[in-house]
C-alpha positions in Angstrom: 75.6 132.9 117.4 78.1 135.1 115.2 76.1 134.7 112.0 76.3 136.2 108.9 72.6 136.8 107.0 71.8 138.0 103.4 68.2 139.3 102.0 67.1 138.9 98.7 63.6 140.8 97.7 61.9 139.2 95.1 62.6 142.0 92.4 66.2 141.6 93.2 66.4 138.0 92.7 66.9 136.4 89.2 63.8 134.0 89.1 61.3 136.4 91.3 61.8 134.2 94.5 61.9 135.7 98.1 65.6 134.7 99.4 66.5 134.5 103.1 69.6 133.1 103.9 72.1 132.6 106.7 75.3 130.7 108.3 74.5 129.9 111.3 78.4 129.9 113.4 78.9 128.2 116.4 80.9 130.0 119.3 85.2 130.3 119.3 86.8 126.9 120.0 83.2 125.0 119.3 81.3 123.1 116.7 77.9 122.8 117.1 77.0 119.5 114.4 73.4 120.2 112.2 70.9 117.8 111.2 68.2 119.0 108.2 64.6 117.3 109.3 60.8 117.4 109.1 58.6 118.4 112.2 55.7 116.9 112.2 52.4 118.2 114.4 52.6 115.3 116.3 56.2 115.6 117.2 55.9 119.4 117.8 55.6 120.0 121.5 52.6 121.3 123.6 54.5 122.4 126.5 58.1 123.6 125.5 60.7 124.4 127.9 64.1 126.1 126.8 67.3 124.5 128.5 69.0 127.8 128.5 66.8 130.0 130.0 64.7 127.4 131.8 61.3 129.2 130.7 58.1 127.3 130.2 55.6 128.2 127.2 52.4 126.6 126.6 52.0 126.5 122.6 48.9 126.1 120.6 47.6 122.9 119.9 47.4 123.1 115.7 50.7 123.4 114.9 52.0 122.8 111.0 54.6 120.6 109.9 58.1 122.4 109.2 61.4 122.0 108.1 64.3 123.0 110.7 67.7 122.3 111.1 68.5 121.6 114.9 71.7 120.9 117.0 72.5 117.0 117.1 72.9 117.2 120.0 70.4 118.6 122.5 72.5 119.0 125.8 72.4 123.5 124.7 69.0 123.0 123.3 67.0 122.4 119.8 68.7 125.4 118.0 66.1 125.0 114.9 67.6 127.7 113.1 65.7 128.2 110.3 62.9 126.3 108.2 59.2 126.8 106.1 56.4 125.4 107.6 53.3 124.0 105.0 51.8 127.7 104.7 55.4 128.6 102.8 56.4 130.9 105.4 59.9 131.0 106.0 62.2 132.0 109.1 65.5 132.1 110.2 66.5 132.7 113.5 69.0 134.3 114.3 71.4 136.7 113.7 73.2 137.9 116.6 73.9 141.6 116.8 74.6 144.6 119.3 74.0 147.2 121.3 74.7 149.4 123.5 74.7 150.8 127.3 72.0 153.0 127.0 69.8 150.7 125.8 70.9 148.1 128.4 70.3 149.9 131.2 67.0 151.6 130.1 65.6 147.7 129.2 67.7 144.8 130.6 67.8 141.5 129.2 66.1 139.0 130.8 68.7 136.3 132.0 68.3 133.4 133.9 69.2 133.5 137.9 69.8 131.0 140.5 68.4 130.8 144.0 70.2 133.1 146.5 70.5 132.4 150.0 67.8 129.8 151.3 63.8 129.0 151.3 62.6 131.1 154.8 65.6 133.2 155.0 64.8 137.0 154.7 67.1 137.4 152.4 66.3 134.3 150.0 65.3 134.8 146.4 64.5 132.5 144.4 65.5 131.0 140.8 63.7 132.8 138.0 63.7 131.8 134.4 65.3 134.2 131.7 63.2 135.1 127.9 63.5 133.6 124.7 66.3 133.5 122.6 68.0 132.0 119.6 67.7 128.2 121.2 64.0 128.9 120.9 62.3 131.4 118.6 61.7 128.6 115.6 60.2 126.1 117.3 58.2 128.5 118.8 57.2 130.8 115.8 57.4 129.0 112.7 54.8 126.2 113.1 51.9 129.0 113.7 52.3 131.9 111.4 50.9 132.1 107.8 52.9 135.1 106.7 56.1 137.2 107.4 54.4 140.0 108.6 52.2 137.6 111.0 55.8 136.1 112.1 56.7 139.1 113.3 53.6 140.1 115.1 54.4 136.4 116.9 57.5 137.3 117.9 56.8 140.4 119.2 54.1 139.7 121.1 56.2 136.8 122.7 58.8 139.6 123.4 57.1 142.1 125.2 55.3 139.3 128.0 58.6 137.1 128.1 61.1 139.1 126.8 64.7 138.2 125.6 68.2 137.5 127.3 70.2 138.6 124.3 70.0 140.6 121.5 69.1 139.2 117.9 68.0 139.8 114.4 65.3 136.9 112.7 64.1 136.9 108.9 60.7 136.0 107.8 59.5 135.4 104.2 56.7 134.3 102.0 56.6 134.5 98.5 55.8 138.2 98.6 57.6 139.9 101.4 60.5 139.7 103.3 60.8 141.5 107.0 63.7 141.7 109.1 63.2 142.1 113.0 65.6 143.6 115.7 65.0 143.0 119.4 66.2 146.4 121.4 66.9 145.2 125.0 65.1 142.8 127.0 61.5 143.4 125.6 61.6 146.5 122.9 61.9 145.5 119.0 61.5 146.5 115.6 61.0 145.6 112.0 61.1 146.7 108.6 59.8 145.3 105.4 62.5 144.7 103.2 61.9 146.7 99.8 61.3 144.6 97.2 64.1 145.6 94.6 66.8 145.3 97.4 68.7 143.2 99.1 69.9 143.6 102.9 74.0 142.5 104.4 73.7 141.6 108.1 76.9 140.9 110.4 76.0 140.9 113.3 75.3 144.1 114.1 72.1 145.8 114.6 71.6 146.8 111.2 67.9 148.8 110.1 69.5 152.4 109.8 66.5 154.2 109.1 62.5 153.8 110.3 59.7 155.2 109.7 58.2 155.9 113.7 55.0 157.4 112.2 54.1 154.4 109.5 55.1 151.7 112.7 52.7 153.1 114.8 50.0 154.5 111.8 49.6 152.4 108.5 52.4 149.7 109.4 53.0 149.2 105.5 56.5 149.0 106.1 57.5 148.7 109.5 56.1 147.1 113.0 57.9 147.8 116.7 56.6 147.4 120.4 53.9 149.2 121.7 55.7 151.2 123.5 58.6 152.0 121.5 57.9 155.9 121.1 57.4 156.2 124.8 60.9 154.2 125.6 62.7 156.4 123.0 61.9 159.5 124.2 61.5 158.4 127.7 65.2 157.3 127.4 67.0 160.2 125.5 68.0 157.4 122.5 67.0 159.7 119.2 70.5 161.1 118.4 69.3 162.6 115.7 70.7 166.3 115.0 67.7 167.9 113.6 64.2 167.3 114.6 63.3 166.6 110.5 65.8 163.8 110.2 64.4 160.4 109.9 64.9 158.0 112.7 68.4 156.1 112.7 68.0 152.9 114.9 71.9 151.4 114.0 72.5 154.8 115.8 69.9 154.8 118.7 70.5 151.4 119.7 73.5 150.0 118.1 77.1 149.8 118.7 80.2 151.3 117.3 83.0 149.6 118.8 86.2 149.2 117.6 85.6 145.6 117.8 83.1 145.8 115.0 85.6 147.4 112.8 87.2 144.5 112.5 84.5 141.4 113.0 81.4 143.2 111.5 81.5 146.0 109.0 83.9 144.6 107.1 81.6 141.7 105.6 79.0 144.2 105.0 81.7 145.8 103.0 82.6 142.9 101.4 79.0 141.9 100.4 78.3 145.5 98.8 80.9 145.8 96.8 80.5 142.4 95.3 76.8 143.5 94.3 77.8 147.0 93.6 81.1 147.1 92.4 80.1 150.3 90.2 78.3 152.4 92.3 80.5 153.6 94.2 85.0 153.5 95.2 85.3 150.7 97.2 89.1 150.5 97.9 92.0 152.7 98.3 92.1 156.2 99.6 89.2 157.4 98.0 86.7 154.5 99.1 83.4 156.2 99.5 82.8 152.8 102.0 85.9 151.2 103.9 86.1 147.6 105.7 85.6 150.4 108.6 82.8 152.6 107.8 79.8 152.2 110.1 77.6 153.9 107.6 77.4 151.2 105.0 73.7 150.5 104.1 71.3 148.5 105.7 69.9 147.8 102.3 70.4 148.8 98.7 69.4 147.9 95.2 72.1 145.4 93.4 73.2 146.5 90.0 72.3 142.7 88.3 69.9 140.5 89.8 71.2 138.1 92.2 70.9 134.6 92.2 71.8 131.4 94.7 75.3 131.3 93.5 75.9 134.5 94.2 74.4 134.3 97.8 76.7 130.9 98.2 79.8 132.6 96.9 79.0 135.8 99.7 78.3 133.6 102.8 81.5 131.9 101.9 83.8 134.5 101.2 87.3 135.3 102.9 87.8 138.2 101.2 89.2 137.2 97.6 90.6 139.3 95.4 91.6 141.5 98.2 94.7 142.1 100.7 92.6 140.6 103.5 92.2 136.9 101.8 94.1 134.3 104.2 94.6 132.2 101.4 95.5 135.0 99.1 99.1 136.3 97.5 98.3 140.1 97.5 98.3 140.7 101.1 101.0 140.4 104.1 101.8 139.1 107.3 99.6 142.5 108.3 96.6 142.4 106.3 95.9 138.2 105.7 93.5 137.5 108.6 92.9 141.6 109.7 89.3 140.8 109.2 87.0 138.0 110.1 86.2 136.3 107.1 82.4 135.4 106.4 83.2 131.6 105.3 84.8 130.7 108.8 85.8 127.0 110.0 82.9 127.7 112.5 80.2 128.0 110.2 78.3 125.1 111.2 75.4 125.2 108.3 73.9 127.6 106.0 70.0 127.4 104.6 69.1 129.7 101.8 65.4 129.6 101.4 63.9 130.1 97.9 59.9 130.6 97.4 58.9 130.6 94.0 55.8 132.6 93.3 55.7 130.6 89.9 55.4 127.3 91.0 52.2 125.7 92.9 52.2 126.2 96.9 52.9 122.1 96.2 56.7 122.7 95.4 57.1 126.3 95.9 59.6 125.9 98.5 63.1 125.2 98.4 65.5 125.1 100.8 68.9 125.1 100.0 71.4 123.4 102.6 75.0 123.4 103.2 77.1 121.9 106.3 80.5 123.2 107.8 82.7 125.8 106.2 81.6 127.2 103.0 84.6 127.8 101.7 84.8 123.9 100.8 81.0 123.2 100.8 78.4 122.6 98.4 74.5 124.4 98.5 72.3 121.7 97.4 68.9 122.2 97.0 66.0 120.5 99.0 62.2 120.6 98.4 60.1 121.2 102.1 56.6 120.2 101.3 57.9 116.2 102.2 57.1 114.0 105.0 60.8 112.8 105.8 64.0 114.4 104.5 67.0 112.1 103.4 68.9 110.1 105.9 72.3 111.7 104.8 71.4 115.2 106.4 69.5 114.5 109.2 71.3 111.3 110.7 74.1 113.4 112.1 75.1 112.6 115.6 78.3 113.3 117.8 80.4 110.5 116.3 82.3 111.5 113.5 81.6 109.4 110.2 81.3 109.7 106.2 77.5 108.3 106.7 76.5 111.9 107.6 77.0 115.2 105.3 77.8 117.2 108.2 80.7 115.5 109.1 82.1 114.3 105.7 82.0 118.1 105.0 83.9 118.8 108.0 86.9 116.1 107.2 87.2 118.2 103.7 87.7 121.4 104.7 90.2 120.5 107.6 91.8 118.8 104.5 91.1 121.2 102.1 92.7 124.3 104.6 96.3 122.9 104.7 96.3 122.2 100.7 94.2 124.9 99.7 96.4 125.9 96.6 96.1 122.1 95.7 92.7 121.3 96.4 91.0 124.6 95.3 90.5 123.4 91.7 88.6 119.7 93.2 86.7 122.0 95.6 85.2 124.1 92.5 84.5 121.6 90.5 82.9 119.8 93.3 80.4 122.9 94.0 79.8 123.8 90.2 78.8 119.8 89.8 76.7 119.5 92.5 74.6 122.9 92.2 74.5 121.9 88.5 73.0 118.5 89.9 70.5 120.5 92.1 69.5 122.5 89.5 68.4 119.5 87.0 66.6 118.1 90.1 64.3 120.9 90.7 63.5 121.5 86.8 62.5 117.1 86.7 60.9 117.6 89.9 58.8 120.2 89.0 57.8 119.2 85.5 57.0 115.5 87.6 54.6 117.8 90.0 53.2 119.6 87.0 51.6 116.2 85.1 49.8 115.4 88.9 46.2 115.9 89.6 45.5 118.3 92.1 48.6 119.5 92.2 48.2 123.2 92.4 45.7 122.9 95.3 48.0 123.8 98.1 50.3 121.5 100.2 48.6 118.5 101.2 48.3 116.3 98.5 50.2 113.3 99.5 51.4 112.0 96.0 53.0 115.8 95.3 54.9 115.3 98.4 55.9 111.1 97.5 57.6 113.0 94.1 59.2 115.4 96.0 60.5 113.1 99.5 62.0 111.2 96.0 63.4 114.0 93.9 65.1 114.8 97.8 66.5 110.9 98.1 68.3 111.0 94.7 69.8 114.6 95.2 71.1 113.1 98.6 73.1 110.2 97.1 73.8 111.8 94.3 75.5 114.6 97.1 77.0 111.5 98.5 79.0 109.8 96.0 80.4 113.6 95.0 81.6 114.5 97.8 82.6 111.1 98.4 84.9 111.3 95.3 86.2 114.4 96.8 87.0 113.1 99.6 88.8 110.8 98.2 90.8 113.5 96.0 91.3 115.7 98.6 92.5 113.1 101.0 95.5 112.3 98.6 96.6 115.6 97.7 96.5 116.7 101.4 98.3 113.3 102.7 100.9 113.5 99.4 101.9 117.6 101.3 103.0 116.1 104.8 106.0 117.3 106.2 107.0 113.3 106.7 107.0 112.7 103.1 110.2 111.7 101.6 111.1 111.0 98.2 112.9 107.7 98.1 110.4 104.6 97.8 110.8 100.9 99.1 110.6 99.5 95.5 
């Protein structure tokens, strides 16, 4: 999926919270409608097939409940996307990114085939199944692993004996440490802790651009790969590094450099950085130390003022404002509005930012934070994850467009919102800063409720923490759903009163 992912460490943040966060973007020409719900062990299944790839996987038999956000419709696949199970572990999965043909041809992906030919014939083979991939890796990861670093381990190990047919990047969290994890090829990957005082831009590019061989394969403090990884680097010729002391550069060894991603990828890298650095360095004009072009841009680097959830919501919705590039701006031209692919697309199908608190009992520590459809005309609104259910109006979407289901009543007001944007901007605004103001009261009631419980700070499974919090979910739900509701309503008018039918003259 052509993603766009964002990585708070905890020391970057403004509350001390691990944040992972992503938009998950369905392909060109597609939407791909989201429901938010709760997996329980009984649900979760023994044997799992993909529909993609048509593998089988047995799974262990003592899975934990989790929160995911599938397709509504299964005919691709689940698609969980991201969630945190009742260990708070979080994971997101995933970012598509790139590669190139050395890699390819040194470690294939794994696709599907058909049968060739018939059953007897000398010539027959037969249908094989192709790895894991985005369709799968949360329903197959999350619901077992009791810590980012163990997530990883998971995956990899899932990797190297079924390997993958396409090329993606996956977050894990807990309240301590973020990783971020590459696959290289069909069964190769690697993964790097995510320093605590930075934050990491991902679009959809391979994006770790320096890692430390020696700690992967000594200490592993900071970064994990496959067993083999050394042996397929050299093996292969990949290190295209100059001098022998220079550190190890995956984005170079395995990534691309197209011209392609000079237009869809670095530039909401750049974007990103120079909203969260706007000091550090020249970011525009002829003297830009970093251009919407440059393929060296960081893979991570330490913000100049912690970051907090509005900041992440006003990145993974961006088109560029303030520059030439916005499509709904006034300082560009016919040449620069729309030269880059904006991160806040119509295809952005649902974005989960997921918070863990390290100051608030495992009880109600996590927080998921959920948005439908594009962001430039969405709200985040905050969810709790240690529940049994989550609300009706997020996880009852189906195919059928109606105003019963976020996803959906979200989708009729950005297609309004797109052709009045000058006129609807100022509902749209007030619309997110009311609602995240709403989700922000929720979580401060909630957690004072949770605080006055017995037994509340004795991990997740005490039933009456999670009654408070299934409830504290219900009334941020309908509150969501009269306000966007109302701006429905607003936006419907000013869009309808801008139609190229209108005339003046009235009847009476």
């Amino acid at each position: 999926m052509p993603c766009t992912t964002l990585l708070i460490g905890k020391n970057a943040s403004y509350d001390g919270s691990t944040i992972i966060a992503r938009n998950e973007d369905s392909s060109n020409g597609e939407f791909r409608p989201k429901r938010f719900v709760l997996v329980t062990p009984d649900q979760q299944p023994r044997h799992y097939h993909s529909v993609i790839s048509h593998l089988e996987i047995d799974l262990p038999e003592d899975p934990m409940r989790y929160t995911s956000v599938p397709d509504a419709l299964h005919d691709q696949g689940l698609w969980a996307a991201a969630g945190v199970n009742s260990a708070n572990v979080a994971m997101s999965a995933t970012e598509t990114i790139t590669t190139n043909e050395r890699v390819l041809g040194a470690d294939p992906l794994v696709e599907p085939t058909t049968a060739q030919g018939r059953p007897g014939d000398k010539d027959y083979l037969a249908a094989a199944p192709g790895g894991i991939g985005e369709e799968d890796l949360v329903t197959i990861v999350l619901p077992y692993i009791h810590s980012a670093r163990e997530g990883v381990q998971r995956l990899g190990s899932l990797l190297e004996r079924y390997g993958t047919y396409e090329m993606n990047g996956i977050a894990f969290s807990d309240v301590d440490e973020i990783w971020w994890m590459e696959t290289v090829g069909g069964h190769h990957w690697i993964a790097k802790r995510v320093p605590d005082d930075s934050y990491v831009t991902m679009p959809n590019q391979l994006g770790i651009d320096e890692f430390d061989l020696d700690d992967a394969f000594g200490d592993q403090t900071d970064h994990l790969c496959s067993a083999d990884l050394r042996e397929f680097i050299a093996d292969n010729h990949l290190d295209l590094s100059v001098e022998s002391a220079s550190p190890f550069n995956p984005r170079d060894a395995f990534g691309s450099h197209s011209d392609s991603d000079h237009v869809y990828n670095t530039p909401r890298a750049w974007y990103m950085q120079r909203f969260l650095n706007p000091y550090d360095e020249i970011w525009d004009g002829p003297d830009a130390d970093h251009t919407p072009a440059s393929d060296n841009i960081p893979w991570c680097r330490q913000p100049e003022r912690l970051i907090t959830v509005e900041d992440v919501k006003y990145l993974l919705s961006s088109h560029y404002q303030g520059t030439p590039y916005d499509p709904y701006g006034r300082t560009g031209d016919e040449h620069t509005k729309g030269l880059y692919r904006p991160i806040g697309i119509n295809r952005n199908d649902q974005l989960s930012l997921i918070q863990l608190r390290p100051y608030q009992p495992e009880s109600c520590r996590a927080i998921q934070w959920i948005s439908y459809g594009s962001n430039a005309f969405n709200a985040l609104v905050p969810f709790y994850t240690n529940v049994d259910r989550t609300p009706d109006y997020l996880a009852n979407t189906t195919g059928r467009v109606s105003t019963d289901s976020l996803y959906w009543s979200d989708r009729l007001v950005a297609a309004l919102c797109d052709s009045a944007f000058a006129g609807t901007s100022a509902a749209v605004e007030r619309y997110q800063q009311s609602v995240g103001a709403e989700g922000h009261r929720m979580i401060t009631a909630a957690d004072e409720q949770v605080a006055r419980l017995e037994g509340a700070d004795k991990g997740t499974d005490n039933p009456e923490v999670r009654q408070v919090l299934e409830a504290a979910n219900e009334d941020m739900a309908e509150r969501l759903r009269k306000e966007t509701d109302d701006l429905l309503s607003q936006v419907l008018y000013t869009a309808s009163m801008g139609m190229r039918n209108g005339y003046h003259l009235s009847d009476n």
